[in-house]
N, C-alpha and C positions, 0 to 999 in steps of 0.2 A: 269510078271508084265510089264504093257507099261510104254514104254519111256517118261521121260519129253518133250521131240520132240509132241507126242500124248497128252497131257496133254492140257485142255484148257486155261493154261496161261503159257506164254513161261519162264518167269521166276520163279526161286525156289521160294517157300511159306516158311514162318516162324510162330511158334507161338511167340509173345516176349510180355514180362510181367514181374509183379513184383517179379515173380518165379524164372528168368535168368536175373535180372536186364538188360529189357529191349536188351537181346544179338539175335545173330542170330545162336546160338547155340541150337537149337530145330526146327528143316526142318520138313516141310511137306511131307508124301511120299507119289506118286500119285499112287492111289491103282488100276486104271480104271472106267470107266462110269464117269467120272466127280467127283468123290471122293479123296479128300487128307486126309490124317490120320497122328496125331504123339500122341502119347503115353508119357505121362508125368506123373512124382511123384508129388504129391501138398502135402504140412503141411495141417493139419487141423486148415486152416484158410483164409481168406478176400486175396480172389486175382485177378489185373485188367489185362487185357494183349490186344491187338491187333494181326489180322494176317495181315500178311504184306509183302512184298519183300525185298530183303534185304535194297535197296535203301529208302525203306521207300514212295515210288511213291505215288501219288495222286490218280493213278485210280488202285493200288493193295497195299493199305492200309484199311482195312475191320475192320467196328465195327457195333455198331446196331442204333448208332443216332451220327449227323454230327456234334451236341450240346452238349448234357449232357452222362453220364456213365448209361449203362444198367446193369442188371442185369441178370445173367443166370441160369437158372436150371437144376437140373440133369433129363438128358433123356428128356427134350422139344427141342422142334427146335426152332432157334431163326434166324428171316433172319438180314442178314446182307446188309452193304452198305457200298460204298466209304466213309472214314470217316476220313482225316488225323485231325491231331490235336492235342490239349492238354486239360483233363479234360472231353473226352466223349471216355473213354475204356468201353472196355466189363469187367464184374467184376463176380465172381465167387466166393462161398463159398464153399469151400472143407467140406463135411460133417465128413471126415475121412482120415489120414494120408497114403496116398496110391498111385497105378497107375489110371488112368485118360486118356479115350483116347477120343481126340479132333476130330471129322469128320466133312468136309466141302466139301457140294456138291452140286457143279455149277449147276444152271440149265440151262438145252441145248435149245438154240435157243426162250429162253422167253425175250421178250422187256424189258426194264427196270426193271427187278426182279434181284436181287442180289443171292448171292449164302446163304445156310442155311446150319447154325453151328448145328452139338450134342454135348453134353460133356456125357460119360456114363465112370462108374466106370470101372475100372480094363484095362487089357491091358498085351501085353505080355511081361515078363521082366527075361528071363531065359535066362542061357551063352552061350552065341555064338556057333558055333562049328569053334575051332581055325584053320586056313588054315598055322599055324607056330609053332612049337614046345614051350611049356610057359616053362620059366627060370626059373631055378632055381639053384643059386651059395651064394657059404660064401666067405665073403670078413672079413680081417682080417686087421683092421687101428689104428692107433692110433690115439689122439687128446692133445692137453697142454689143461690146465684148468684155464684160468687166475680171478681175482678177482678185483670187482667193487674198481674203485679209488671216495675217496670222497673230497669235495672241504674244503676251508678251515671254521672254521666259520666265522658269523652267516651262511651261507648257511647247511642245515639239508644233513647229509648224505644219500647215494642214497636209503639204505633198509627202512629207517626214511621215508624219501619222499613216495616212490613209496609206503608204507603202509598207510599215509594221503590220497593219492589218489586214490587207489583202489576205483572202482562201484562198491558195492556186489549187484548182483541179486541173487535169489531164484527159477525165473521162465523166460523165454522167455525174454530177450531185445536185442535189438539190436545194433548192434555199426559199424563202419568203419575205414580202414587205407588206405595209401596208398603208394605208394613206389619211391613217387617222382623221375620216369621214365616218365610210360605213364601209368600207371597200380591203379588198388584201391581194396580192399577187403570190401566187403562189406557183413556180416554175422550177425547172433545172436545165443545167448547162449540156452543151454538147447535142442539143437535139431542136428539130422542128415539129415532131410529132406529141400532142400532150406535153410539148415543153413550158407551157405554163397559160397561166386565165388571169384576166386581171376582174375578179367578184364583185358583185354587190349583189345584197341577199343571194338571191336562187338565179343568178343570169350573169352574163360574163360581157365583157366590154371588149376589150382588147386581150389578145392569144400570144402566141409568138410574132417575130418578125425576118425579114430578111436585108440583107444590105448586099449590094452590086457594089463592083470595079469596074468601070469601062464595060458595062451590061454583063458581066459574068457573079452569079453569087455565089458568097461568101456560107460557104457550108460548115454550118455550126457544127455537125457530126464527124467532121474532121477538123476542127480545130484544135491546133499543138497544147494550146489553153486556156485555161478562162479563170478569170479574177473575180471573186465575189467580194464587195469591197461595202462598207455601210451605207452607202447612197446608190448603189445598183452594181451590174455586171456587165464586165467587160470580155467579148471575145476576141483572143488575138490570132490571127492567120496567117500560114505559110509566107504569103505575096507582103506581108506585114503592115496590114491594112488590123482596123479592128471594128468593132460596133458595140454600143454600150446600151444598154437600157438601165431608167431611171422609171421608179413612180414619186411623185410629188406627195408630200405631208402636208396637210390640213386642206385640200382641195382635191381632185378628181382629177388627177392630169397624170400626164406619161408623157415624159422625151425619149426618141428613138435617138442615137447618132453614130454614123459611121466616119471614120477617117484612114485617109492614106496619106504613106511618106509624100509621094508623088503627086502632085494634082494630076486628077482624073473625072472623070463624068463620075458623079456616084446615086447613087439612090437607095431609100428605104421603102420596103413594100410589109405592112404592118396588117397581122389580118383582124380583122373586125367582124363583131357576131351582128351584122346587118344581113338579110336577105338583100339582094340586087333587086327583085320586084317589087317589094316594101318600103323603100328608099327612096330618098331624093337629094340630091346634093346642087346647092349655090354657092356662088364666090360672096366674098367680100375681100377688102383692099389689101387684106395679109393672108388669105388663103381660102380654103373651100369648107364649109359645113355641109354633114350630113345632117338627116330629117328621117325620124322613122314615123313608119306610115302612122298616122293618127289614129287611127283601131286597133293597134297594137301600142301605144303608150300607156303605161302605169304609171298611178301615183308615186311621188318620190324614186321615181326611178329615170335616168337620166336617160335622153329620145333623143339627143342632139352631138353632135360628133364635130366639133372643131379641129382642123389641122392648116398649121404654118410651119412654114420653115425660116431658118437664118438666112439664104442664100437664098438668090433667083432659082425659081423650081417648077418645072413640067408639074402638072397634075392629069395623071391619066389611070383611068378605069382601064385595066389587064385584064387579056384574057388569057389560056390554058394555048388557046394556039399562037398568039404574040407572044409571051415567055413561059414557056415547057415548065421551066423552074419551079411558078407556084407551083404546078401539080405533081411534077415528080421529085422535087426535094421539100421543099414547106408540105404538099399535100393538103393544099388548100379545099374549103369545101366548095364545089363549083355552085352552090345555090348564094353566095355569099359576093359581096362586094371584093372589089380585088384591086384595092388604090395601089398606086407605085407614084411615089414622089421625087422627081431625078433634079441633079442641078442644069440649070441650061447651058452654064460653064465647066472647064475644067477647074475642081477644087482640092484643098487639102480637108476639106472637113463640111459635113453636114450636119445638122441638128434637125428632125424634126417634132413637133410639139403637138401633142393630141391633149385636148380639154373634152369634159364629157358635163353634160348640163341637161337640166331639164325643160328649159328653153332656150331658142337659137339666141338671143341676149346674151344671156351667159353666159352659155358655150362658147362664141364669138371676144367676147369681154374675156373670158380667161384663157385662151390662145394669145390673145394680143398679150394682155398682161405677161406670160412667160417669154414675147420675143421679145417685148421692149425693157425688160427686168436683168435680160439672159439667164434666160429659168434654169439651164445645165451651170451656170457657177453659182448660182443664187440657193441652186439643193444643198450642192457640196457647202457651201457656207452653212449652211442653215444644219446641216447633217455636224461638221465642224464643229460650230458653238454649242449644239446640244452635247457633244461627247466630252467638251472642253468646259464646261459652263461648273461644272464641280467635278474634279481630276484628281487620278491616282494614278503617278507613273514608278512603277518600281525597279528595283532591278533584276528583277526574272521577267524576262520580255512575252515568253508563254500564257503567263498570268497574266500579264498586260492588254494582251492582245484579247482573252478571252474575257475578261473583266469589260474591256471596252466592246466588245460584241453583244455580251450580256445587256448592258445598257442597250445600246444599238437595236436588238430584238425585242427587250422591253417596250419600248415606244411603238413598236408594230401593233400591240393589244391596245391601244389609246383609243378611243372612240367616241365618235360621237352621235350614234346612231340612233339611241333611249336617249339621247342628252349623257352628259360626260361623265362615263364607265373604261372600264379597262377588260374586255373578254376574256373569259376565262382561257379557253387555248382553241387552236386549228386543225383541221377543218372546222369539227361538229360543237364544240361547245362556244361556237361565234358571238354569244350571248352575254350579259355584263352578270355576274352570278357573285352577290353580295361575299359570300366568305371568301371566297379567291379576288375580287376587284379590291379588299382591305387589307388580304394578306400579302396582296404585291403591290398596296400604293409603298409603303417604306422602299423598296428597293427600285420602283419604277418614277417615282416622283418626289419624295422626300431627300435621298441622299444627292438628288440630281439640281436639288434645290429650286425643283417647278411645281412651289405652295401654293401657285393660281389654281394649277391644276385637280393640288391634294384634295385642295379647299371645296370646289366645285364637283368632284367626286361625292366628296360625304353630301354636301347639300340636293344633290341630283338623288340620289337613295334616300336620305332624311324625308325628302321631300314626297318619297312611296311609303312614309311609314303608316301602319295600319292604327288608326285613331277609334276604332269600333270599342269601347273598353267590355262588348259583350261579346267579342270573336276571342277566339282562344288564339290567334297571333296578335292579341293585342300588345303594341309599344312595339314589334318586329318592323325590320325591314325588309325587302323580298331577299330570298333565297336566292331568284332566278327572273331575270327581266327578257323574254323572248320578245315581246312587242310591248309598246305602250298600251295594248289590251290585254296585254295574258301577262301575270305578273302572279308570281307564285312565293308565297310565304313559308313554306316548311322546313325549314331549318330552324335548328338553337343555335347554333353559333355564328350567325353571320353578321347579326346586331352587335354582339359583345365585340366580334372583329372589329365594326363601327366606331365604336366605342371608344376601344384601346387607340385608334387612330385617329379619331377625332383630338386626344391629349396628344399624343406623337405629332396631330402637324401645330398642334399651341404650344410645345415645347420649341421648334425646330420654327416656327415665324414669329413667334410672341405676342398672336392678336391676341388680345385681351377682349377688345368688345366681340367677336368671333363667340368666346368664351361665354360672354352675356346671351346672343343670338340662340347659340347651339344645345345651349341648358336646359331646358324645355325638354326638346327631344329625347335627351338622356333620362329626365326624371319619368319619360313615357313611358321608355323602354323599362326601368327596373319598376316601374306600378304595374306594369303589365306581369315581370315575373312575380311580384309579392301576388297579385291575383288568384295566377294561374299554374305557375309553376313553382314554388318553394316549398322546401319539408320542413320537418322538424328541425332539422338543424343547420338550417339557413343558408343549406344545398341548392343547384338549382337542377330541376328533376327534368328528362323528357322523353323523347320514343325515341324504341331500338334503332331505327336508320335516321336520324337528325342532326349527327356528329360530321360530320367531314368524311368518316366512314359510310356514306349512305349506299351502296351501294345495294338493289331490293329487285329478288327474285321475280319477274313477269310485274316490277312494278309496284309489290305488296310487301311478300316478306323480307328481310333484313340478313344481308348475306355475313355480316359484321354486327352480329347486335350489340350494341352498348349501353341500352339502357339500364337504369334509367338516371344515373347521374358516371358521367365518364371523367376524368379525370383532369381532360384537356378543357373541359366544359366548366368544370370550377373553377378554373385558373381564367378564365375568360371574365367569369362571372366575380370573382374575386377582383379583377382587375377592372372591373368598368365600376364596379363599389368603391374602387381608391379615385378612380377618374371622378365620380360623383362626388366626393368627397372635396376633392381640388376645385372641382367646377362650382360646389357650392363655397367656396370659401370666396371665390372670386367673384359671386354674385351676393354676396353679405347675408349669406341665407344659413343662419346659425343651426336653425333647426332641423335641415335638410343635413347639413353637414354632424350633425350629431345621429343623426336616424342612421345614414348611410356608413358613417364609421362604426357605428356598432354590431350594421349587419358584416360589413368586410372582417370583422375581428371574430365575429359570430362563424363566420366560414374559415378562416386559417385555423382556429380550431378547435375545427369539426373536421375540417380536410387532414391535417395529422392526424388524429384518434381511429377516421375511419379508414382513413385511404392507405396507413402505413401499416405494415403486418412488422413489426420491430423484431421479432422469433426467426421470421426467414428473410431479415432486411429486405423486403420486398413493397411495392408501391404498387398497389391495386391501380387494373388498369380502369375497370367502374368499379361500383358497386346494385348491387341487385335490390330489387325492391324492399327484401326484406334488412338490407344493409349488409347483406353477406359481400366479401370480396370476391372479385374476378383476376385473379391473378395470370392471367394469359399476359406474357411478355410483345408488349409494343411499340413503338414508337412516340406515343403519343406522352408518354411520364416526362419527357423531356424538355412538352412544352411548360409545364409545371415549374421548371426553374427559366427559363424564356420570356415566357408572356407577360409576367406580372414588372414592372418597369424598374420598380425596387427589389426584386428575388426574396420577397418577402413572405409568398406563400409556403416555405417549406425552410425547416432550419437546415443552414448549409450543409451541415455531415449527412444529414437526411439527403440534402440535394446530391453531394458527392458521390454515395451509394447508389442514389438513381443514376448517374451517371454511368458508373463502371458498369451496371447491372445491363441498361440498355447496351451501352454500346459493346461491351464484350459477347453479346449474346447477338445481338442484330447487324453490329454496321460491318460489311461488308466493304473491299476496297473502293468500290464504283457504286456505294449507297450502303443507306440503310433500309431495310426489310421492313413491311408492314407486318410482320409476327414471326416469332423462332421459329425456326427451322427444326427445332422439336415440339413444337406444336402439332399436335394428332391430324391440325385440319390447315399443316403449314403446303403451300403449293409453292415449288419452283420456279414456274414456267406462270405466264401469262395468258397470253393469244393463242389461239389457232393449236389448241390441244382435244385428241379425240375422246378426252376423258372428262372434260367439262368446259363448261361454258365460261369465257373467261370473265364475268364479274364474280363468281366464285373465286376466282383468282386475284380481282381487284383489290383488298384490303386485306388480304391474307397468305403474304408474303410477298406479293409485286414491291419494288422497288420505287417510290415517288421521289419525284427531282425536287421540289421544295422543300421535305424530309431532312435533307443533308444542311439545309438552311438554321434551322434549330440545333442539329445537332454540331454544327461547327458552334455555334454561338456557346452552346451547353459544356464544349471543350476548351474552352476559349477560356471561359469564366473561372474554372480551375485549373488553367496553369498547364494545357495541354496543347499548347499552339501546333509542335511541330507533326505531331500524331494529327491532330485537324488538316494542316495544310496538305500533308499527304493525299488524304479525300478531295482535297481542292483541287491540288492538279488536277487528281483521276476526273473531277467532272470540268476543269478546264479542256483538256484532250480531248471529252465530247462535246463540247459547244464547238471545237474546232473542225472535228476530224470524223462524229458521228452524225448520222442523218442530216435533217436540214440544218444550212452550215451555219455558225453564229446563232443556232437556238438551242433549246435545249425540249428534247421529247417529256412528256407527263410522267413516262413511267420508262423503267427497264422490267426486263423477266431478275427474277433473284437471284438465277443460277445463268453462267456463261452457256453458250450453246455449246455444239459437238468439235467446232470450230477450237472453242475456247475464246470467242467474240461476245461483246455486250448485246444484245438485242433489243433493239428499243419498242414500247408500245403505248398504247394510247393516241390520244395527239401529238401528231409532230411538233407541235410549237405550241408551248404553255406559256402563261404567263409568271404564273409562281415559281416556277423554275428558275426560270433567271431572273426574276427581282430577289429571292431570296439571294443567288451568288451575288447579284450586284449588293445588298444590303452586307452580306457579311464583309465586303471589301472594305466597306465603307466605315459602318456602325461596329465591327468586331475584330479584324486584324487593323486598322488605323483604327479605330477606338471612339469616332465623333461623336458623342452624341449631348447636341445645343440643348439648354433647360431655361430658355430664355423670360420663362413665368418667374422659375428665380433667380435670374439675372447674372447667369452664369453658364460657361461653356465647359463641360467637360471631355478632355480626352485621353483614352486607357489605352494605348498600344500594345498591340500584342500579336508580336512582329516575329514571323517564322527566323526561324537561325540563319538563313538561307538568303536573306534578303542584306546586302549589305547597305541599302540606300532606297529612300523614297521621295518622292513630294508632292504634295498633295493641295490642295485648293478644296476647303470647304464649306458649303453654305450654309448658312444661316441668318435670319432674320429680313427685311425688306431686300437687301442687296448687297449684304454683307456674307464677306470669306475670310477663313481663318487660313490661314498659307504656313505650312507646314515642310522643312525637310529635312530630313532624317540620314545620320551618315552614322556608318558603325565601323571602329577602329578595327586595324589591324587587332590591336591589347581587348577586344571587346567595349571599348568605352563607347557608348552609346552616343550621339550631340543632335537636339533639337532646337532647329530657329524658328519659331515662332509672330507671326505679325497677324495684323487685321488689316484687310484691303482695302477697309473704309473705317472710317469711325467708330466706334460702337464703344460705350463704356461698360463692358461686360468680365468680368472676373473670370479665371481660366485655371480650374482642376485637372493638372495631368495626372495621373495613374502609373506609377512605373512599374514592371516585376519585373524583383529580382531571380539569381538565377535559382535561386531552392525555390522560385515559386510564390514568396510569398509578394504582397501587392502592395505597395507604399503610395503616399498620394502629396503631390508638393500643389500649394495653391499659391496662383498668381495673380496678383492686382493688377489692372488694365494698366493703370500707371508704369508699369512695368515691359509694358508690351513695346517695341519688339522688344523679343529676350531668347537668349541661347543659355540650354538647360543641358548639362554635361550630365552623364548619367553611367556610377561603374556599379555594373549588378552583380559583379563579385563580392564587392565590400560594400555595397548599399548605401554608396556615399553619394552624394548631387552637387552642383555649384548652380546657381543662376547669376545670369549675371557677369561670372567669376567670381561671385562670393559663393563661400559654402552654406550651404542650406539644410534645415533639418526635415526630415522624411517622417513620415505620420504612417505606420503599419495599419492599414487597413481588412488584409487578410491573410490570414496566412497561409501556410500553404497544406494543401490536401494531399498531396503525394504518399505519404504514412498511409492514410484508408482507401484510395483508389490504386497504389502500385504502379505496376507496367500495364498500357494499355496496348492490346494487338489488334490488326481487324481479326474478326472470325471469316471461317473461311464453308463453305458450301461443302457440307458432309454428302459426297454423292455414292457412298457405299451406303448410306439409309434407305431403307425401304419406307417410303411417302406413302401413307394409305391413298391417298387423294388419286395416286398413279398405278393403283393395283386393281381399280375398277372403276365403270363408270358412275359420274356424277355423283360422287359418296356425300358430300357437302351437301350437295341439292337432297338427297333424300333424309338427310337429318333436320335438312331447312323445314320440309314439308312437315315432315313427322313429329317440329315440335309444337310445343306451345304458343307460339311467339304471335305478338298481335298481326294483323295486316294493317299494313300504312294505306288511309283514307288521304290520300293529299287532294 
């Protein structure tokens, strides 16, 4: 075979696709004559992939169009071309669950001709011939077996809970976790083929597994069902045996376990991305380590393979002719390790425990640790108290169930890979990306009452903020953290996210000297904008793709331009001016807090004068250099009465009109829209359309899952719960029942398919998606939100009709929860009991509305706590106590200017220009003025 040296591109070749989520764990080997080959197993089924270097390079990144996704057939040649991007892969339908070998063959000395792919069935997949003797030893351990602790009530005990929550599937779904390191598992049920990879960066650990009965396995592609439960998946079988996988949070480890009613011999055979020639395995006193060859270890990248089990357990290296198995049901790869871990007895239950390290210490040290811990109750516990630690149980079990998944999937984005960020979503945005890690601490760390965590986010980013005062990102923090070397600043609003977050978690823990710490960084950030980016009228100004809308033609142009002051952008900015304001009050800093309140009052109004067209009730979505309105209907007006903490940037009739005007025109039953649908440049459809590329599509009409996060809040505030909750459902049913299960996808298409199905796209698993449902659960239908700078708890319930009962435990400050439950009469009379689970001398503003709507507010001295607060929203009457109480109207109600509200519904008898030729968007993009983004 010739050398990579001989080969016509110097660097290694990859296949990478939805096969290897996207890894570079599938090489090309160059066969000679200008040919590379790898041999792959495909599920039968829809798969996209690129060949590529591992860098990912511009001119050794190959697909077959530079724009949209191709299609490939078996046995045709398909040429290829330099094709980086997102949304134009090569795609492939597996006819059959099999080998698959992939050929690409350069051609020599032709001008501008790319090279040409084949895909042809089968391929070679037989065992290696081993250049090292294969193991095989019994290891003799013990293990303690300890037992779920449950809280106290109303919280439902752990086996209660974790049965509410179970997914049952019957057939194929898919789901993810992740092990808040650097790592994520991303699999689906019902399969050994591409049933899942356990990642870190570009390489994968651990794949699927298999579990034996008395040597016969247990075949996941016929299994009756499978449970996805918030600490792993359980298969159940025919014979009524099951096997469970687990990945472990805040460490590197996986439990496999199989169990039978019966004792029986059983075993797990788990496959692992080891070469068998590369390798080497030794015992120690509770099991065997693996060793990867020392020429192939990477930095931070873990080389060592710990496995023990609970039970006395054979350890033996398999082969393809001792059990058929691996290779005709797993489909194991014969170059690979092929451990099978049996018990030496007959049992009811096995556990085995795989640790991954980057040296054999460690590895060895954290196997142990999970048998002498019992790592499988010690997850569900740990899984348990985090869904339990601040709780909302109501009486719609649907809602409960996806509420608590929400959580559950949030914590999957936790990371610790840059130091402690939250990723933006999965696969491809694996990255900590300032405006998405701020806009999902509230729903991912805040309402869940893990402040260690809020805290150590913002100071992990504080701590990349750009200190240059002569770089034009000066006072930012990154937009986009790929490695602790590539750190990307181009964004406006990821800092202000900071910002508003940084008071949200001093509200919700009450450091004060945090406060002293954190001021600094704040005064950086707004000297940075007075520098570089403010106008005349004390806007804050910046480029067309810089908004959250960034989505940029080949990279440059701005598929969404919103420069140069957008709407969402002032209310950011407006709002990190009130934050400064507070922070300087609390650092005796008089002058700071006089500069910074005059510039916030300098923008409220200036943000009315310019931003409201009063003629067409309408709420500019920017405004243009020369201060002209953009009135293009979006999304984004909504954050305008959201983001600012006091809804102080806009007077409420003002806000109420923004209300009706978006959501009548935009929110659709399963979302809201990134622009009407009478919009000249509104797109229906997202992905995989032959008339454009779909970032053309990405902020201009796709449907975003955090979207519905603001715009519940924005219904909420006037008096709109039960039209909100309707939306809630609609996206509770897809964190259950679409895509990967317990998450929620980046985006939907705006319009239902042919089907009359939702179609998801983007990433499968975002982050802002579900910390926003988790945040509204929290912060806007129960109402909590701690103000503990001023020494006080407020909560505004704003409780769907539908709900007859709740209760709830929520946190705030060092270790303190306010316990809450809620019963609604037969007669409508409302009754809240109220306690502190700890001490805390904190005063407690409830918010009641009544039923026209309008919003009364009863305030309670601690002294008074516990206290049961009767509440008839017909007559607006209260008792505390059982004394009667007098109610304080704080708003009233807006039903007279906002009406009836309906979703809108998808006019699909419109003629879309976008769908009546190609790429119309892209050649307006090109043809206008618009700057190109130098990032």
């Amino acid at each position: 075979m010739n050398g990579l040296a001989q080969a016509p591109y110097s660097e290694q070749l990859y296949v990478k696709g939805t096969f290897n989520g996207w890894g570079d764990d599938t090489p090309m080997v160059y066969t000679g004559d200008g040919c590379y080959q790898a041999v792959i197993c495909l599920s039968a089924d829809q798969h996209s992939f690129k060949i590529s270097d591992q860098q990912g390079s511009e001119e050794l990144t190959f697909s077959a169009d530079k724009y949209k996704s191709m299609a490939c057939k078996l046995d045709q040649e398909q040429a290829l071309v330099p094709a980086k991007g997102i949304g134009n892969d090569l795609t492939f339908l597996a006819p059959e669950t099999g080998l698959y070998t992939i050929t690409l063959k350069v051609q020599e000395q032709v001008q501008d001709q790319g090279p040409v792919m084949l895909i042809a069935s089968g391929g070679e997949n037989s065992d290696v011939a081993p250049e090292r003797e294969l193991v095989e030893v019994e290891i003799s351990a013990t293990a303690p077996h300890k037992q779920l602790q449950a809280k106290q009530d109303p919280i439902l005990a752990p086996d209660v809970l974790f049965d509410h929550l179970a997914i049952k599937a019957q057939e194929s779904v898919p789901f993810v976790f992740g092990d808040n390191v650097d790592g994520y598992f991303e699999g689906v049920t019902h399969g050994f083929v591409a049933a899942g990879k356990y990642r870190h960066k570009q390489g994968w650990y651990l794949g699927t597994f298999a579990s034996f009965v008395d040597g016969k396995i247990n075949d996941k592609c016929m299994a009756p069902e499978a449970d996805i439960l918030p600490y792993g998946v359980t298969h159940q079988y025919a014979n009524h045996s099951s096997d469970t996988f687990m990945l472990f949070s805040q460490q590197r480890a996986a439990a496999l376990t199989v169990c039978s009613p019966l004792a029986a011999r059983l075993a797990l055979a788990p496959q692992l991305n080891l070469g068998l020639n590369v390798s080497s395995v030794c015992t120690f006193d509770n099991g065997v380590v693996y060793a990867l060859d020392s020429s192939l270890r990477q930095e931070n990248t873990p080389s060592f393979i710990a496995i023990c089990a609970d039970k006395p357990f054979r350890f033996k290296e398999a082969t393809f002719a001792e059990m058929p198995a691996l290779n005709e049901v797993m489909h194991l790869n014969g170059n690979h390790v092929k451990p099978v871990i049996e018990t030496l007895d007959d049992e009811i239950s096995l556990t085995v425990y795989l640790a991954f390290a980057e040296t054999e210490e460690e590895a060895i040290a954290g196997a142990n640790q999970l048998l002498e811990q019992d790592g499988y109750v010690m997850h569900q516990q740990q899984t348990y108290d985090m869904l339990t630690h601040s709780y909302i149980w109501t009486s719609d079990l649907e809602y409960n169930r996806a509420l608590m998944w929400a959580k559950a999937s949030g914590k999957v984005f936790v990371s610790n890979e840059f130091g402690k960020g939250i990723w933006a979503g999965l696969p491809w945005f694996k990255d900590c990306w300032g405006r998405d890690s701020f806009i999902a601490v509230p729903g991912i760390t805040l309402v869940n009452g893990d402040f260690d965590d809020a805290k150590s986010i913002i100071d992990n980013f504080a701590s990349m903020q750009l200190k240059d005062n002569t770089n034009i990102n000066y006072g930012r923090i990154p937009n986009r953290v790929t490695s602790l070397t590539n750190i990307i600043y181009n964004t406006t609003d990821g800092t202000p996210w900071m910002v508003r977050e940084v008071w949200d978690y001093l509200r919700y823990s009450g450091d004060k000297d945090y406060a002293r710490s954190i001021y600094p960084v704040v005064k950086t950030y707004i000297d940075g904008i007075e520098k570089n980016y403010l106008d005349q009228h004390g806007l804050m100004t910046h480029r067309d793709p810089d908004t959250w809308m960034d989505a940029k033609l080949e990279g440059k142009l701005p598929w969404s331009a919103r420069g140069n002051r957008a709407n969402d952008i002032q209310a950011l900015w407006y709002t990190s001016l009130k934050v400064a304001v507070e922070l300087a009050k609390l650092n005796q800093d008089g002058e700071g807090e006089q500069h910074y309140l005059a510039m916030a009052e300098k923008v409220q109004a200036s943000f009315q004068q310019l931003f409201w067209d009063g003629e067409l009730s309408l709420l500019a979505d920017r405004l243009h250099a020369d201060d002209s309105r953009d009135l293009q209907i979006r999304p984004n007006q909504l954050m305008t009465l959201t983001v600012p903490f006091d809804g102080e940037l806009v007077d409420e009739t003002i806000g109420a009109n923004i209300v009706k005007n978006a959501v009548s025109e935009l929110l659709f039953p399963w979302g809201i829209t990134s622009l009407s649908q009478k919009d000249p440049i509104f797109h229906p459809y997202h992905a995989n359309r032959e008339e454009y590329h779909k970032d053309a599509a990405y902020h201009n009409g796709t449907i975003w899952g955090w979207n519905a996060g603001f715009t519940v809040t924005s219904l909420l505030k006037y008096g709109y719960t039960d039209f909100a909750y309707e939306l809630t459902k609609n996206l509770s049913q897809q964190i259950l029942t679409i895509g990967h299960r317990g998450a929620m996808s980046e985006n939907l298409d705006a319009f239902l398919n042919d089907k009359g199905e939702l179609t998801t796209t983007g990433t499968y698993a975002q982050a802002w998606s579900v910390s926003e449902f988790t945040r509204n659960g929290y912060q806007d239908y129960v109402g909590f939100a701690p103000d503990l700078l001023a020494g006080k708890l407020n909560l505004a319930p704003s409780l769907p009709s539908s709900w007859q009962a709740f209760d709830a435990n929520l946190r705030f400050g060092a270790d303190n929860a306010l316990s809450v439950a809620f019963k609604r009469q037969l007669n409508g009379i409302e009754s809240y009991r109220l306690n502190y689970q700890s001490e805390a001398d904190t005063a407690l503003d409830i918010v009641l509305t009544a039923k026209g709507k309008a919003k009364y507010l009863l305030s309670i001295e601690s002294t008074s706590l516990p206290a049961m607060v009767v509440f008839n929203p017909e007559k607006t009457e209260a008792e505390l106590n059982g004394e009667e109480v007098a109610l304080t109207c704080i708003q009233q109600s807006y039903q007279p200017e906002i009406g009836e509200l309906k979703f809108a519904q998808p006019d699909t008898q419109r003629k879309f220009p976008v769908l009546l030729a190609n790429h119309v968007l892209q050649q307006q993009v090109e043809a206008s003025n618009l700057n190109k983004a130098t990032d």
